[in-house]
TORTOR-976510 format. One record per residue (C-alpha): residue number from 1; residue in one letter; x, y, z negated. Coordinates in steps of 0.1 Angstrom, whole numbers, always signed. Layout:
<pts>
@num:NUM&residu:A&x:X&y:Y&z:Z
...
</pts>
This chain:
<pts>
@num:1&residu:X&x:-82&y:-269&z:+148
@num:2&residu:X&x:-67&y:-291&z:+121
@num:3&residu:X&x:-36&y:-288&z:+103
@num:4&residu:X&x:-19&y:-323&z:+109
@num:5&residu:X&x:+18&y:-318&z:+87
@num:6&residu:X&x:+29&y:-304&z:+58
@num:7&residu:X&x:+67&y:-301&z:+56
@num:8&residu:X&x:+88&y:-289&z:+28
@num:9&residu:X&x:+127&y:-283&z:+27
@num:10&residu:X&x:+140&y:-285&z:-10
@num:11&residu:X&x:+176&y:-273&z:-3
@num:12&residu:X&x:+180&y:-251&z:+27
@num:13&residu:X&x:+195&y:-264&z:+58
@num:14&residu:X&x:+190&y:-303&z:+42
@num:15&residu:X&x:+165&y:-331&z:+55
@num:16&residu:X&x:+127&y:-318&z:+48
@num:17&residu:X&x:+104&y:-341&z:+31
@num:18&residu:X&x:+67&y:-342&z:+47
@num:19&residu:X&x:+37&y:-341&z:+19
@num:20&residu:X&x:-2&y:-348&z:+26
@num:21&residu:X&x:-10&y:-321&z:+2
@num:22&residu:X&x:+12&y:-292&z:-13
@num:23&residu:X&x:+5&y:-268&z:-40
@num:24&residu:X&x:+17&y:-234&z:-28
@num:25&residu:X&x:+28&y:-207&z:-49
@num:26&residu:X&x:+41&y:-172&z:-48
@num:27&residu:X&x:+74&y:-182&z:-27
@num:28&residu:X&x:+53&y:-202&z:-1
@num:29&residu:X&x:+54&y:-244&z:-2
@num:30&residu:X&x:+61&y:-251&z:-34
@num:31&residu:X&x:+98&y:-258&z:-43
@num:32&residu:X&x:+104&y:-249&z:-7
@num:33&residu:X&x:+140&y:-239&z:-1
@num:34&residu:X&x:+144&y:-225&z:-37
@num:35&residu:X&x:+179&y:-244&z:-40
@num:36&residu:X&x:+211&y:-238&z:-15
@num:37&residu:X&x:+245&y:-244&z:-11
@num:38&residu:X&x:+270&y:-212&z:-12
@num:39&residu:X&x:+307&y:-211&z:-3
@num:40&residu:X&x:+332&y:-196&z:-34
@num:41&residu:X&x:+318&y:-161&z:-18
@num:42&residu:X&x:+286&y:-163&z:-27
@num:43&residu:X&x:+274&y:-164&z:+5
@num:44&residu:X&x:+250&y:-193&z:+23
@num:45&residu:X&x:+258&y:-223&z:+40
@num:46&residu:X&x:+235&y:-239&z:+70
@num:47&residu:X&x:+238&y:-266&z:+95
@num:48&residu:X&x:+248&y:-237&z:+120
@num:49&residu:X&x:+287&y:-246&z:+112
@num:50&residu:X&x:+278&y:-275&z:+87
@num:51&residu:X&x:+259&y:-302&z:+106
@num:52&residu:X&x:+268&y:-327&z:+82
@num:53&residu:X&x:+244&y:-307&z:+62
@num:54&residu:X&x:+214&y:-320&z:+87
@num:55&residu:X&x:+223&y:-359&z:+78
@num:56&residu:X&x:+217&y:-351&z:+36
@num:57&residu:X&x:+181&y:-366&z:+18
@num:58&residu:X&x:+167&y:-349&z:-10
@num:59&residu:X&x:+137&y:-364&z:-28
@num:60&residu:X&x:+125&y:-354&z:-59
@num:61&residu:X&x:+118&y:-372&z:-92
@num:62&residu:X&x:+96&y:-351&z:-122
@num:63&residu:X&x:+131&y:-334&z:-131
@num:64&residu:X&x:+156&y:-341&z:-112
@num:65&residu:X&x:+169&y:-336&z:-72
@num:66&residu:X&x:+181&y:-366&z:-53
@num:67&residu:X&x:+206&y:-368&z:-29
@num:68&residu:X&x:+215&y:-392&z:-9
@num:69&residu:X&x:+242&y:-392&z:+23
@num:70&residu:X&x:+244&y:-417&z:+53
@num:71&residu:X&x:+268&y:-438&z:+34
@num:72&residu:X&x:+246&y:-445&z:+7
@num:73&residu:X&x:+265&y:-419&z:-23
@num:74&residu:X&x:+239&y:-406&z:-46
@num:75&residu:X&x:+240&y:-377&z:-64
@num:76&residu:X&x:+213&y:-366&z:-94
@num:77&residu:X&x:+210&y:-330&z:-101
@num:78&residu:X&x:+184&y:-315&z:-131
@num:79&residu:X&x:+181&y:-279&z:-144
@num:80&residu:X&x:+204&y:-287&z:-173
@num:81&residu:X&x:+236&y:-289&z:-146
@num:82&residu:X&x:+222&y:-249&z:-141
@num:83&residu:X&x:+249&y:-232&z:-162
@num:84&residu:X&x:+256&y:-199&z:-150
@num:85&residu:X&x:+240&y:-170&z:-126
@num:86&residu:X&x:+262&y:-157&z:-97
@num:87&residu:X&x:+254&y:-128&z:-73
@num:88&residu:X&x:+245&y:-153&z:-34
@num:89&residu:X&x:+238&y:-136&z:+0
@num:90&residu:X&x:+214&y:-148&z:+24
@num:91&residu:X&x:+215&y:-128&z:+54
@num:92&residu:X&x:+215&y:-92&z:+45
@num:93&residu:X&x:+203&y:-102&z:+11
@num:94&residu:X&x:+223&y:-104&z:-25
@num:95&residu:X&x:+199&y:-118&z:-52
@num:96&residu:X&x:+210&y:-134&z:-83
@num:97&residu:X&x:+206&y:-173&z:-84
@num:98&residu:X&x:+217&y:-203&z:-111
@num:99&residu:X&x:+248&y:-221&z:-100
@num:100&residu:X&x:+249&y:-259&z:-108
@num:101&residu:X&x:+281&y:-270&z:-131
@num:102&residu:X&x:+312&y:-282&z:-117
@num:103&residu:X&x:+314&y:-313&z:-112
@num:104&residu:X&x:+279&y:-309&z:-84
@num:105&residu:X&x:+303&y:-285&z:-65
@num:106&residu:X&x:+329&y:-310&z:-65
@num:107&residu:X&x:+302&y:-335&z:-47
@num:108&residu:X&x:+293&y:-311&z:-19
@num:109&residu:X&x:+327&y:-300&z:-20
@num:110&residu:X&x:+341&y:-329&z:-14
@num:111&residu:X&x:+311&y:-338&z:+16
@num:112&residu:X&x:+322&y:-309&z:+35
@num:113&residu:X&x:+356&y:-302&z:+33
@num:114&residu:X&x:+353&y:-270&z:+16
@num:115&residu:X&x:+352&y:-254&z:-17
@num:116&residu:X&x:+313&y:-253&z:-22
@num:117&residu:X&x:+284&y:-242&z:-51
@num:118&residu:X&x:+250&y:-253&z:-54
@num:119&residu:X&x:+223&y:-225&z:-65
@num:120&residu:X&x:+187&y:-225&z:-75
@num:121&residu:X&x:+164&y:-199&z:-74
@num:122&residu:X&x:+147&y:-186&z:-105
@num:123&residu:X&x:+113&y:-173&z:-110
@num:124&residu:X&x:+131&y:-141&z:-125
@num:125&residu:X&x:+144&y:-135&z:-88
@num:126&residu:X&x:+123&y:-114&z:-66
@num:127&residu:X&x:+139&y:-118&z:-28
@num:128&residu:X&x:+117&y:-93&z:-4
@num:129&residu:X&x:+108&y:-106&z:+27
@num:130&residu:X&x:+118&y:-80&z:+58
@num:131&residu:X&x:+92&y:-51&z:+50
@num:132&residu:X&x:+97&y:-45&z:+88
@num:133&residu:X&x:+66&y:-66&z:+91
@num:134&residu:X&x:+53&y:-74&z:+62
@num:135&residu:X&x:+51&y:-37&z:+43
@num:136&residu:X&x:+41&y:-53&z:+9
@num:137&residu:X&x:+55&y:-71&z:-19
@num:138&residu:X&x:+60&y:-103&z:-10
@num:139&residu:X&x:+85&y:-128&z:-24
@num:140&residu:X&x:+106&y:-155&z:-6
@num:141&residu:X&x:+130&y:-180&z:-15
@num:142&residu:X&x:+164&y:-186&z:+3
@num:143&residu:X&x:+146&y:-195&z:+38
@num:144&residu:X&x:+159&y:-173&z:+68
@num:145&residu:X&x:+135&y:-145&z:+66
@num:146&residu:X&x:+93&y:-155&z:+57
@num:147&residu:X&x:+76&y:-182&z:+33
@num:148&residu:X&x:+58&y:-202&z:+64
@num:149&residu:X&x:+66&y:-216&z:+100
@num:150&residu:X&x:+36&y:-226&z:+122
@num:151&residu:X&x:+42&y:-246&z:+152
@num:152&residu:X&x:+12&y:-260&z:+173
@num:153&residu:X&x:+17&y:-296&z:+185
@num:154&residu:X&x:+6&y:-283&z:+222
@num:155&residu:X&x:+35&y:-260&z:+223
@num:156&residu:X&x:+57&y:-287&z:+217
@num:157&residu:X&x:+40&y:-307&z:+244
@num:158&residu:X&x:+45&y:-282&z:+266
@num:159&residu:X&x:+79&y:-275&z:+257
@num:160&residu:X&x:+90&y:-315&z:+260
@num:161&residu:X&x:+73&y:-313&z:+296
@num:162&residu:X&x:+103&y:-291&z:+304
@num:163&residu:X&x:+128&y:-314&z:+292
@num:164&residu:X&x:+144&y:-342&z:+306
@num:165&residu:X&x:+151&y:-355&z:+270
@num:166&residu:X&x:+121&y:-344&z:+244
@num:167&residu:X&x:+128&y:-337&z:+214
@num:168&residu:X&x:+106&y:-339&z:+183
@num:169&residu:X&x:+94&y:-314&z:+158
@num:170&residu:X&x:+117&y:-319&z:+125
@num:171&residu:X&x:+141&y:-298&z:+152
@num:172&residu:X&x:+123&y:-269&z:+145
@num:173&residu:X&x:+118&y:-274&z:+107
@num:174&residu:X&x:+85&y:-261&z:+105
@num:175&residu:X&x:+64&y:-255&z:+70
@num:176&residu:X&x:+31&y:-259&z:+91
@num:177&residu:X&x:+21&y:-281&z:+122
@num:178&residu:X&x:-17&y:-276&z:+135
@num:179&residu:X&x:-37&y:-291&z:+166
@num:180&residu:X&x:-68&y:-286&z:+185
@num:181&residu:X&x:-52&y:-253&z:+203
@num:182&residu:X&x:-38&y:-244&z:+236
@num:183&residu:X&x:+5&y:-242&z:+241
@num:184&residu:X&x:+16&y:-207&z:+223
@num:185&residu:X&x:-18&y:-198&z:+210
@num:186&residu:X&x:-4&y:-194&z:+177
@num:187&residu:X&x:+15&y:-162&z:+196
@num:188&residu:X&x:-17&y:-143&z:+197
@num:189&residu:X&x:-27&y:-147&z:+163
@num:190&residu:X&x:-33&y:-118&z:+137
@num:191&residu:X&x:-49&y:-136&z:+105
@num:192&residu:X&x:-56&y:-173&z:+99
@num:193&residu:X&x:-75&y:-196&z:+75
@num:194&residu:X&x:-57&y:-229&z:+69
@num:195&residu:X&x:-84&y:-246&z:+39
@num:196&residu:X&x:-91&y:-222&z:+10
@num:197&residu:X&x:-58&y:-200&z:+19
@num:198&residu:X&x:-56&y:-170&z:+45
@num:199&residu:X&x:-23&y:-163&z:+61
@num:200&residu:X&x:-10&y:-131&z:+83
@num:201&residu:X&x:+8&y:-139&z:+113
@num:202&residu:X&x:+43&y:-114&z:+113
@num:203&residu:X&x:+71&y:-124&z:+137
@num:204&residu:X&x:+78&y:-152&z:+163
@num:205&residu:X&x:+106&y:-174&z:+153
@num:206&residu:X&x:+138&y:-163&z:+172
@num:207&residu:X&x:+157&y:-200&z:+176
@num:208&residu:X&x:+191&y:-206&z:+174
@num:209&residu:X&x:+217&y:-233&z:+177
@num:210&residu:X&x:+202&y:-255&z:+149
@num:211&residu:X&x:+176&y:-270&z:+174
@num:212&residu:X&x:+206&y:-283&z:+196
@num:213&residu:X&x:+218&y:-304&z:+168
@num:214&residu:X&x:+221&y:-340&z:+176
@num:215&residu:X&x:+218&y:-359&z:+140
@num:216&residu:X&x:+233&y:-392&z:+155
@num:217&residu:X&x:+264&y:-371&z:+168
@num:218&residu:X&x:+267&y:-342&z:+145
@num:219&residu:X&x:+272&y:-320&z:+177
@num:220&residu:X&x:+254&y:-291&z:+191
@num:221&residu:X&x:+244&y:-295&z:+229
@num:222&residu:X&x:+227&y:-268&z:+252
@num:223&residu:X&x:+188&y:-282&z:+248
@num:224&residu:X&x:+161&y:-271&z:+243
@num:225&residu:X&x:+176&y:-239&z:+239
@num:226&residu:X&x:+184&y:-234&z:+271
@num:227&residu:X&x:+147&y:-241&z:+286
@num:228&residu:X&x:+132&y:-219&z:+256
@num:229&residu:X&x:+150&y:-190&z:+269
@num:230&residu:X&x:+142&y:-194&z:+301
@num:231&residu:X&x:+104&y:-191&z:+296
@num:232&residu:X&x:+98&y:-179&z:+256
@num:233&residu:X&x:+125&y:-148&z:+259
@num:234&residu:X&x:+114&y:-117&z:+241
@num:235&residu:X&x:+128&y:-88&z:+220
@num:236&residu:X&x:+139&y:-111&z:+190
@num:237&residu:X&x:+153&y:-139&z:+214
@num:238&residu:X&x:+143&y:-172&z:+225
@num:239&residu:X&x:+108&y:-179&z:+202
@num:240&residu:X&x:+89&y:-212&z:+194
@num:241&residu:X&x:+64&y:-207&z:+165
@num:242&residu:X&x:+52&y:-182&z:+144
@num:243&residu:X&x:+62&y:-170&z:+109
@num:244&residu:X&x:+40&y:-164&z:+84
@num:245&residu:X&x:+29&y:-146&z:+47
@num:246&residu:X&x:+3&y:-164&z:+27
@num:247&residu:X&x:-19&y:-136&z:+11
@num:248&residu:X&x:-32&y:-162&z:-23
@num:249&residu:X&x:-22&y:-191&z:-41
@num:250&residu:X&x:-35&y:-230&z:-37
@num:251&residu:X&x:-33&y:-262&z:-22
@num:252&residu:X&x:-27&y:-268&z:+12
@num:253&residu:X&x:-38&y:-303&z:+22
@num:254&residu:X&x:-31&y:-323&z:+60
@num:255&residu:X&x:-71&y:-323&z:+79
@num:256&residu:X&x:-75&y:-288&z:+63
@num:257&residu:X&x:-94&y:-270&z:+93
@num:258&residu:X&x:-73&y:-238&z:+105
@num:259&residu:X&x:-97&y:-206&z:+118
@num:260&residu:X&x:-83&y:-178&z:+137
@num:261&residu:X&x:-94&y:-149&z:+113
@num:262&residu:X&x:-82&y:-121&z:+138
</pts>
């Protein structure tokens, strides 16, 4: 087995940006979701009611973020726009993060019709993942609940079998894409290799709306929800992939050869 992509999302729920090799650290991918927007709450913002959000690129220069919309309006955004920490929630989570002057809340704001901040996550931040399944100290940024999502290409071949449209796999926004296995045997995995760096396997990935998105209509449809939960229902709800904790440090590189460790 081979792993064939290499995905990283800078700013959660935005476009992903796909990388031949990565350097990963404690929080997983590198720079990997460690910036997010926040309504005047505090609490986080996704493509679940925000689909515009799904339409943003970010690319990265050596010190500053890039944004660019469908229209063409760019914004720039370095670490000295980060002038003040605020208390943000991710899920059941309230960790302190650096929120991004004015006038970058006025840009998103302004995108989404709504009063908006945007934060970044500091190294002096220590988010737990869900010590129901991982019970050790292990640190994640503002993804939804682990540092790494594995999907197979076979499972998605099976899946797209199923549909009458097929979809591709930036719906799922995974970290991790391998081949050379069967459909779902990422399910049965305990403990991998992927290249120098050994991983635990701890949750499938429970999907929700976000992989009905249509980006060239900004509107959520029934598929391939609907067919996922009429074949890959369990107790955390329709799955497609695996979530992962990386046990070291490295550099993950595409034509790294996975093993199944356990």
């Amino acid at each position: 087995m081979l792993l064939t992509e290499i995905n990283q999302y800078p700013v959660k729920s935005m476009k992903g940006v796909s990388h031949t090799t990565s350097l990963v650290d404690h929080f997983g991918i590198k720079d990997d979701r460690r910036w997010m927007l926040v309504d005047q709450q505090g609490r986080f913002i996704t493509q679940r009611k925000h689909p515009l959000l799904s339409t943003i690129s970010v690319s990265k220069n050596d010190s500053s973020l890039i944004f660019t919309t469908l229209n063409g309006e760019v914004l720039s955004v370095n670490a000295d726009c980060l002038t003040r920490q605020i208390d943000v929630t991710v899920w059941g989570d309230t960790v302190s993060a650096c929120c991004a002057d004015q006038s970058v809340g006025e840009w998103f704001s302004s995108l989404l019709g709504l009063p908006v901040h945007l934060v970044y996550m500091p190294e002096t931040t220590f988010r737990q993942v869900d010590r129901q399944f991982a019970d050790y100290e292990q640190r994640v940024s503002f993804v939804d609940g682990f540092p790494f999502l594995l999907i197979s290409e076979s499972s998605l071949t099976d899946l797209n079998q199923r549909l009458e449209n097929t979809v591709s796999m930036a719906r799922f926004r995974p970290n991790l894409v391998v081949s050379g296995c069967d459909a779902y045997a990422e399910d049965d995995w305990r403990r991998i290799r992927i290249g120098q760096l050994e991983f635990e396997v701890v949750k499938p990935c429970s999907r929700c709306i976000m992989i009905t998105l249509d980006e060239r209509t900004l509107t959520y449809g029934k598929e391939p929800l609907k067919t996922l939960a009429s074949y890959r229902r369990n107790e955390f709800g329709a799955c497609f992939g695996q979530n992962l904790v990386h046990q070291s440090t490295g550099v993950l590189t595409v034509g790294d050869r996975v093993e199944v460790l356990e």
